[in-house]
FITORLUM-221548 format. One record per atom (N, C-alpha, C, O, CB): x, y, z; residue number from 1. Coordinates in pm, whole numbers. Glycine has a CB too. Layout:
BEGIN
{{X; Y; Z}; NUM} ...
This chain:
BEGIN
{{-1677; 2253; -4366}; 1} {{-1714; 2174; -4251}; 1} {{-1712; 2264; -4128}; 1} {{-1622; 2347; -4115}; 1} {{-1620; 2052; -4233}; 1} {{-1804; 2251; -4041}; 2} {{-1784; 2366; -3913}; 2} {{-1749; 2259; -3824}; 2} {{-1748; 2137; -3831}; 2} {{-1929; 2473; -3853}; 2} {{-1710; 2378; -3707}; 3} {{-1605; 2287; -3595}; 3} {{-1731; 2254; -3499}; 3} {{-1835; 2321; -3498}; 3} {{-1447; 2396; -3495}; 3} {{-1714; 2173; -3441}; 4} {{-1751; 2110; -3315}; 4} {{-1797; 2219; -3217}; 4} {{-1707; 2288; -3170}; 4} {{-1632; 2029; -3256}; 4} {{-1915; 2243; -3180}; 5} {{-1934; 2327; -3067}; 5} {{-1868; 2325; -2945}; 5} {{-1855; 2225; -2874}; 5} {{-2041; 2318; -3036}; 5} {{-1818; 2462; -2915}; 6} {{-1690; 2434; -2827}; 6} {{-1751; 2389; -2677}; 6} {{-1867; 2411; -2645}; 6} {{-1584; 2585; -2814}; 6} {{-1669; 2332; -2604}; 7} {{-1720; 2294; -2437}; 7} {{-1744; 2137; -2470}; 7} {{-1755; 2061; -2374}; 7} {{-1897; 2390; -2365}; 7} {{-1752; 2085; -2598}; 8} {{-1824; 1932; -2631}; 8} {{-1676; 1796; -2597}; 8} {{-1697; 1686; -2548}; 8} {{-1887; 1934; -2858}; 8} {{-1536; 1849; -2641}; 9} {{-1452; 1777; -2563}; 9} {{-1452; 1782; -2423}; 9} {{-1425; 1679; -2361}; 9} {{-1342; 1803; -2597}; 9} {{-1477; 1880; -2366}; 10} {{-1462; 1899; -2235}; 10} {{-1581; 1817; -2141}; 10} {{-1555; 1761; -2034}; 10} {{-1462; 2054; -2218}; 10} {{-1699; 1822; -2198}; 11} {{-1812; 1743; -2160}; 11} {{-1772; 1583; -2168}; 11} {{-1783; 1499; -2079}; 11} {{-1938; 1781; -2259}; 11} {{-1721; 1567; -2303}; 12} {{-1690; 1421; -2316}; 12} {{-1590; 1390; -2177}; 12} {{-1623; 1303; -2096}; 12} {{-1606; 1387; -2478}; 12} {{-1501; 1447; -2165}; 13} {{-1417; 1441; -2044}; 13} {{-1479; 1403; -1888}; 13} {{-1417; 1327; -1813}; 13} {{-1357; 1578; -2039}; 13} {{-1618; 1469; -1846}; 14} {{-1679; 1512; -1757}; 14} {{-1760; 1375; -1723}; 14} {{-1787; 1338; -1609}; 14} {{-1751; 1641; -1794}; 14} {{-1806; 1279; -1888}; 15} {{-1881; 1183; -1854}; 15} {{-1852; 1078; -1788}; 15} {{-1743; 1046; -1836}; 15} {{-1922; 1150; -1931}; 15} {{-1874; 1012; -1719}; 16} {{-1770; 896; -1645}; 16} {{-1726; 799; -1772}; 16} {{-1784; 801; -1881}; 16} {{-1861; 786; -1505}; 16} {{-1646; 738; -1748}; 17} {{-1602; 608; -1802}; 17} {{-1653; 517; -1781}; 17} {{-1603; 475; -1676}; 17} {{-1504; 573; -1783}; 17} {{-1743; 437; -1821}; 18} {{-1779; 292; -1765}; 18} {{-1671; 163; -1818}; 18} {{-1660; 176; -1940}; 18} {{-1944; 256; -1821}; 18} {{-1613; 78; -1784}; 19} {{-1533; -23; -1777}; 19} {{-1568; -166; -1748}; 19} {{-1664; -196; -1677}; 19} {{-1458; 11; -1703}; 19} {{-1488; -257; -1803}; 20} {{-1526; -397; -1745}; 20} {{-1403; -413; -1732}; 20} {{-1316; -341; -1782}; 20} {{-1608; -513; -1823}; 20} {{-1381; -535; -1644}; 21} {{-1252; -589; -1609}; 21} {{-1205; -634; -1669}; 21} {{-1090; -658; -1632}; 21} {{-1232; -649; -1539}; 21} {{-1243; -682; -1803}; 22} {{-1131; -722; -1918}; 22} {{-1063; -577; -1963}; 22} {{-943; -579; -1992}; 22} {{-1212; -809; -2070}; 22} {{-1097; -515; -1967}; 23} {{-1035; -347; -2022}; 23} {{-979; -311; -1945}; 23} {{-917; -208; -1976}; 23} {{-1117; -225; -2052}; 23} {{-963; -350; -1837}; 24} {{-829; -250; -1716}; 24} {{-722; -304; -1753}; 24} {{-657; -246; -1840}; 24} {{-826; -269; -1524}; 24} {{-669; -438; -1693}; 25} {{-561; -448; -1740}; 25} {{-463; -348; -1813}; 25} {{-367; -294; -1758}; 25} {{-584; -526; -1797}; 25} {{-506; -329; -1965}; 26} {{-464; -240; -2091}; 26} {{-450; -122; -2027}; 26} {{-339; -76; -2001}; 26} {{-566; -227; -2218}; 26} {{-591; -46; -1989}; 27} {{-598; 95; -1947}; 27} {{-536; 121; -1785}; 27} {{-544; 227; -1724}; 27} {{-763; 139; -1960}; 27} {{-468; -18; -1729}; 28} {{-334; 47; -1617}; 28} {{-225; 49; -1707}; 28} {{-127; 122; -1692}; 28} {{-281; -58; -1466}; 28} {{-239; -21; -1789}; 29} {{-95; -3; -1870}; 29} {{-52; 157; -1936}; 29} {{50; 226; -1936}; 29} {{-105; -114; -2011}; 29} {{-193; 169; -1991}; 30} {{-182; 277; -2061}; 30} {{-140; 466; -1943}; 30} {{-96; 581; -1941}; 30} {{-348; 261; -2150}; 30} {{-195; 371; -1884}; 31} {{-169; 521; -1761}; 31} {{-38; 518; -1673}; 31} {{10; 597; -1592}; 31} {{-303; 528; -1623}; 31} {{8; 366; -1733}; 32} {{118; 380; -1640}; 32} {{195; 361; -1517}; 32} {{294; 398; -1454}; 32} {{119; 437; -1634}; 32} {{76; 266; -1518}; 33} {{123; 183; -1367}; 33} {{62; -11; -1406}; 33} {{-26; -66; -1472}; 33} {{-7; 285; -1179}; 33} {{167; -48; -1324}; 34} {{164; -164; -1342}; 34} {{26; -272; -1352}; 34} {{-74; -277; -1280}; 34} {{240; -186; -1255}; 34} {{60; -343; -1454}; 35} {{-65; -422; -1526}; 35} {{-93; -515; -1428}; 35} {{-13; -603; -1397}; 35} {{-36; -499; -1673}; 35} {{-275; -495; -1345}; 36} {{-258; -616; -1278}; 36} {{-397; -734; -1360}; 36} {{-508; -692; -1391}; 36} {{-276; -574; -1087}; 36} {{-365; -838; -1374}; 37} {{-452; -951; -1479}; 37} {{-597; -949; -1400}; 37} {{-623; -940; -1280}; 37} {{-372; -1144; -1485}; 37} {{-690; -962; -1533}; 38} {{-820; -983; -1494}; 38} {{-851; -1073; -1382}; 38} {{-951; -1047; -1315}; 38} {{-883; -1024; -1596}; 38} {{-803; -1140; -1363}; 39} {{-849; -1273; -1271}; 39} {{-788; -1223; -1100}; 39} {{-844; -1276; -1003}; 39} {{-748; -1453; -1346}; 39} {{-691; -1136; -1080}; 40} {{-675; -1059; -989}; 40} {{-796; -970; -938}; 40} {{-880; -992; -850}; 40} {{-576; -994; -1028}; 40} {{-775; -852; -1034}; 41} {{-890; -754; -1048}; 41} {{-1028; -817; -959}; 41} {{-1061; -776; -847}; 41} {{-926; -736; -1225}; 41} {{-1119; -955; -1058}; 42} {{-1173; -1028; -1005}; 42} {{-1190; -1018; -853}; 42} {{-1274; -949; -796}; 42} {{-1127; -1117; -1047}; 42} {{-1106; -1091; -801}; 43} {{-1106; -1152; -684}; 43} {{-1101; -972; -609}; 43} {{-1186; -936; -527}; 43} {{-960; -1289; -659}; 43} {{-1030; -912; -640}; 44} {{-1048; -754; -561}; 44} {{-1193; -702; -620}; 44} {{-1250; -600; -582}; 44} {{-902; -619; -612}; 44} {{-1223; -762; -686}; 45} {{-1375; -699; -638}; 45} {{-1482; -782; -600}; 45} {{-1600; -747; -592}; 45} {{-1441; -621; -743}; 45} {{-1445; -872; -581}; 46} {{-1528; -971; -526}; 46} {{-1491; -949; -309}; 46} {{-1567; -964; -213}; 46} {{-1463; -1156; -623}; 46} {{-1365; -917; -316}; 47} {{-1387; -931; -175}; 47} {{-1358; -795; -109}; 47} {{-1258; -724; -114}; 47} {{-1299; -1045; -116}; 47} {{-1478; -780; -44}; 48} {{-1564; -655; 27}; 48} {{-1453; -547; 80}; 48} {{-1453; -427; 53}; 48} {{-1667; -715; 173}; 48} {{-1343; -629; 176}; 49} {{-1264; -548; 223}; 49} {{-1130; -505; 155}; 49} {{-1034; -475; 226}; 49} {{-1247; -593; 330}; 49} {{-1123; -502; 30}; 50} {{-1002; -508; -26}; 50} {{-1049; -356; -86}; 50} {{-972; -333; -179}; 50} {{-959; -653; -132}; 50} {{-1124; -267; -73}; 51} {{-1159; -144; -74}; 51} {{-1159; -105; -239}; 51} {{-1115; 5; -272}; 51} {{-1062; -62; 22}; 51} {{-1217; -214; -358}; 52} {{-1191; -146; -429}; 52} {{-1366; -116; -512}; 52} {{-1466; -188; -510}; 52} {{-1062; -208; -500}; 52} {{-1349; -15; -560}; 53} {{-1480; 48; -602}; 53} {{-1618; -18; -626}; 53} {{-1624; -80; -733}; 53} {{-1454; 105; -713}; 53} {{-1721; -18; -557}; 54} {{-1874; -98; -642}; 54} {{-1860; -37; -756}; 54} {{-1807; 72; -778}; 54} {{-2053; -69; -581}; 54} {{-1927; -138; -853}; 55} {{-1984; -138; -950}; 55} {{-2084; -15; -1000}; 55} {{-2176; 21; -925}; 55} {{-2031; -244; -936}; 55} {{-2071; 30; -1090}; 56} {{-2189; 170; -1137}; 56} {{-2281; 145; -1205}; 56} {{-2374; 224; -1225}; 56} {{-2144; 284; -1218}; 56} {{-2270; 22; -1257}; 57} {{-2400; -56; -1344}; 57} {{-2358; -183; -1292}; 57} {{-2248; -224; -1254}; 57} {{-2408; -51; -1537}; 57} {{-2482; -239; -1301}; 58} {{-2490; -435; -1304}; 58} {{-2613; -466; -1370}; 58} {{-2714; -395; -1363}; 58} {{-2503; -528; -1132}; 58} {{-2601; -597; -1447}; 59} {{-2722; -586; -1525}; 59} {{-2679; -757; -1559}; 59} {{-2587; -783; -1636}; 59} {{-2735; -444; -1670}; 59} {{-2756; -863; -1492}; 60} {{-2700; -967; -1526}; 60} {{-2553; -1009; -1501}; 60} {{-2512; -967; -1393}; 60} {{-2725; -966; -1635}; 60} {{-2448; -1091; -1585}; 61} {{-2339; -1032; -1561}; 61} {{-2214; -955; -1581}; 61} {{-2092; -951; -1564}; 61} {{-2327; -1070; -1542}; 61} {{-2341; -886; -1638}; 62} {{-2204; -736; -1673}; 62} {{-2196; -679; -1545}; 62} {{-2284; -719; -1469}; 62} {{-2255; -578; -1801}; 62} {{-2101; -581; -1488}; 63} {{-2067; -507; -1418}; 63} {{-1987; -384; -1515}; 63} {{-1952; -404; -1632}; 63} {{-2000; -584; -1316}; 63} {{-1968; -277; -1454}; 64} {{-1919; -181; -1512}; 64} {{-1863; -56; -1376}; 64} {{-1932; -6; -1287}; 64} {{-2039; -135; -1624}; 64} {{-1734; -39; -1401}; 65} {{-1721; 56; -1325}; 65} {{-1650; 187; -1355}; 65} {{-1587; 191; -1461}; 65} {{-1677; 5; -1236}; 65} {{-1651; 299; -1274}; 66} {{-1625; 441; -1302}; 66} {{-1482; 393; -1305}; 66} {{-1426; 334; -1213}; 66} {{-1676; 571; -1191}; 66} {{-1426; 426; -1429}; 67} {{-1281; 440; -1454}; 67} {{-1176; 476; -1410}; 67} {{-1068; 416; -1408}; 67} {{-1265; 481; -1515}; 67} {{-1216; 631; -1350}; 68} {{-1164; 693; -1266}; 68} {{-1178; 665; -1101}; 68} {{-1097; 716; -1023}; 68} {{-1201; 801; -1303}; 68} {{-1251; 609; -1071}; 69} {{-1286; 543; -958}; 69} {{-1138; 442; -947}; 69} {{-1030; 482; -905}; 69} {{-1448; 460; -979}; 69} {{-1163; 330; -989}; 70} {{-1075; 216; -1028}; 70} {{-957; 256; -1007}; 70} {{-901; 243; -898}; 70} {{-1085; 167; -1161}; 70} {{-878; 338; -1162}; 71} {{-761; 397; -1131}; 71} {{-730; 475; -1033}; 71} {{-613; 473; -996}; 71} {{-730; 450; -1210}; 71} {{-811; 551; -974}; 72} {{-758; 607; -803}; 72} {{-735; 487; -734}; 72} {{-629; 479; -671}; 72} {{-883; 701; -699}; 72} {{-837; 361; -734}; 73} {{-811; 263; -647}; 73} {{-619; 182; -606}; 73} {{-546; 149; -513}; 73} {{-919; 160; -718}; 73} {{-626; 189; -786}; 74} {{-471; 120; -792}; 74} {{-355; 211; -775}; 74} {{-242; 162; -777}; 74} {{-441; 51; -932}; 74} {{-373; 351; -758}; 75} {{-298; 474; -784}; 75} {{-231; 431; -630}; 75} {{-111; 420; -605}; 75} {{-396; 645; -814}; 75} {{-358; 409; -528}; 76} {{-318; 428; -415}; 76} {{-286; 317; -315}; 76} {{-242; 317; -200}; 76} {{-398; 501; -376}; 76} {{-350; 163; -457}; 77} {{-312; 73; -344}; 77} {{-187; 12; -302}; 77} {{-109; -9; -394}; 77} {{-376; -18; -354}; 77} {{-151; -18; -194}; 78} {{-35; -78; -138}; 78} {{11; -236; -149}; 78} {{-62; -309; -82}; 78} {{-49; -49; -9}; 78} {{88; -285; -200}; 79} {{102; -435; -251}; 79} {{204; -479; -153}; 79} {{298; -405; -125}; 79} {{155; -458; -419}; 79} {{193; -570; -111}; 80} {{241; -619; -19}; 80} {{309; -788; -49}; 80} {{267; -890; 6}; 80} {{133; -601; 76}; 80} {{461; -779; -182}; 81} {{468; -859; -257}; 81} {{486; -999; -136}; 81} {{536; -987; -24}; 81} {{580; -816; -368}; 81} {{431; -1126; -196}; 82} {{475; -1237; -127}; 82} {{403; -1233; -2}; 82} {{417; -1335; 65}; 82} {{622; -1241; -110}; 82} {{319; -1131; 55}; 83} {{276; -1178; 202}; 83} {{121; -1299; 166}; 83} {{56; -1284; 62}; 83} {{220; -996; 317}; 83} {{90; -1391; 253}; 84} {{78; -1465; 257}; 84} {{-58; -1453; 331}; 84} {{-73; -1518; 435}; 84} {{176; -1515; 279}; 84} {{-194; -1345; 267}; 85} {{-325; -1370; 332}; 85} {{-389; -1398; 368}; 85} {{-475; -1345; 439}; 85} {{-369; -1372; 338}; 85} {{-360; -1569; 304}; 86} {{-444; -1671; 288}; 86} {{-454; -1786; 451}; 86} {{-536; -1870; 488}; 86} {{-380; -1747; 141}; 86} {{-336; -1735; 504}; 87} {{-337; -1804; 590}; 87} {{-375; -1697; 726}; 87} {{-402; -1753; 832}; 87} {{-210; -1883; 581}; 87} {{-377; -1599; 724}; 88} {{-486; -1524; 839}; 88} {{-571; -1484; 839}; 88} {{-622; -1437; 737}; 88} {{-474; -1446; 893}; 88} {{-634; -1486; 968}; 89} {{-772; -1489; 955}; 89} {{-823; -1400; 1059}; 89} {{-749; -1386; 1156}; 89} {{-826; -1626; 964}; 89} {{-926; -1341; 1059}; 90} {{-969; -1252; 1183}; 90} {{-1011; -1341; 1315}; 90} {{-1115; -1396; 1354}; 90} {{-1104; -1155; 1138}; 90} {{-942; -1334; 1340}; 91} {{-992; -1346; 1515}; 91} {{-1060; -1214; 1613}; 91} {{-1038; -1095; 1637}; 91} {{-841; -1384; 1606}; 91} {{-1143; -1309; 1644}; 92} {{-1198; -1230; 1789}; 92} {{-1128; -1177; 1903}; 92} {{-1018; -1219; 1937}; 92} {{-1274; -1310; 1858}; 92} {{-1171; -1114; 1945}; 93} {{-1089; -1054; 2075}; 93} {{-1014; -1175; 2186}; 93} {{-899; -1204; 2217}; 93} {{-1214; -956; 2173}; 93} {{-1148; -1225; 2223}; 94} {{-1152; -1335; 2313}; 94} {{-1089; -1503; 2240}; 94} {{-1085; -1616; 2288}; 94} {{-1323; -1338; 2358}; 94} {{-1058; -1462; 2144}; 95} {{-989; -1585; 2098}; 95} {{-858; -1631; 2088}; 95} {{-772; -1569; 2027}; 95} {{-1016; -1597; 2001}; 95} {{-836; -1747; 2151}; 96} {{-650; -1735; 2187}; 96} {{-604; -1825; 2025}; 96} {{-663; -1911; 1959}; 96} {{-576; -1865; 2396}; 96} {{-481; -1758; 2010}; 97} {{-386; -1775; 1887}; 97} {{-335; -1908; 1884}; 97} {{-238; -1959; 1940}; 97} {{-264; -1679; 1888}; 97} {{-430; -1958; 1798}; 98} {{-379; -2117; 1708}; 98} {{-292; -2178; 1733}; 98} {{-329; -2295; 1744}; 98} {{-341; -2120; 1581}; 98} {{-143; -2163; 1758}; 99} {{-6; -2168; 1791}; 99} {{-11; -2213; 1947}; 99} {{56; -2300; 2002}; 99} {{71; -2020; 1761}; 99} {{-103; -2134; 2000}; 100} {{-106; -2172; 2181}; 100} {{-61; -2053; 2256}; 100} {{-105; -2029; 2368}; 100} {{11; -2307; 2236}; 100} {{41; -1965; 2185}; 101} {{85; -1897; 2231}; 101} {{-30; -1787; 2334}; 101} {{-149; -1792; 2302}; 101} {{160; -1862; 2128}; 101} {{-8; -1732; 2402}; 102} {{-79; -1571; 2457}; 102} {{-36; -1443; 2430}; 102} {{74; -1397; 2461}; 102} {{-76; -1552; 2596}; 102} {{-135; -1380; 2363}; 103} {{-94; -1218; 2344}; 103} {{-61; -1148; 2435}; 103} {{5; -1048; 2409}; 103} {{-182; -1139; 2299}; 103} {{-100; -1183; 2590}; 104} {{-119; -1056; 2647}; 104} {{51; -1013; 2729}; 104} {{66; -906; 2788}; 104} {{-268; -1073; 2766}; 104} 
């Protein structure tokens, strides 16, 4: 049997990863940082400012993203257990704070 032409693992290495969000979960596990559930994931890529990677294919509704992309995303993101997003909201400059209170 002859071996594998050499440089051909290394190429495999080089190709991106494509992924779906049912497969992360596992593959944060596997790397070693904490498992966060599909239905999370979800919602972080659904909303724009939560900085985590577009999609590298879409085709109907598959999505697929660079693997390595992703895992940098979670490598670096900051969790902020128990804070409570849902209830702030961007305000405008010129807009005074709900409460009544004044910023200035």
């Amino acid at each position: 049997m002859a071996d594998p032409p050499q440089g051909t693992a290394r190429q495999q290495e080089e190709v991106a990863r494509l992924v779906s969000i049912p497969e992360m979960p596992g593959l944060l596990e596997a790397a070693g940082l904490k498992s966060v559930g599909a239905p999370r994931i979800r919602q972080l890529a659904a909303d724009p400012d939560s900085g985590f990677p577009t999609p590298v294919y879409e085709r109907g509704r598959l999505r697929l993203w660079d693997w390595s992309a992703a895992l940098d995303f979670f490598r670096t993101r900051v969790v902020e257990q128990g804070k409570r997003t849902d209830l702030l909201r961007k305000r405008e400059p010129h807009e005074a704070p709900r409460d009544g209170t004044d910023d200035s």
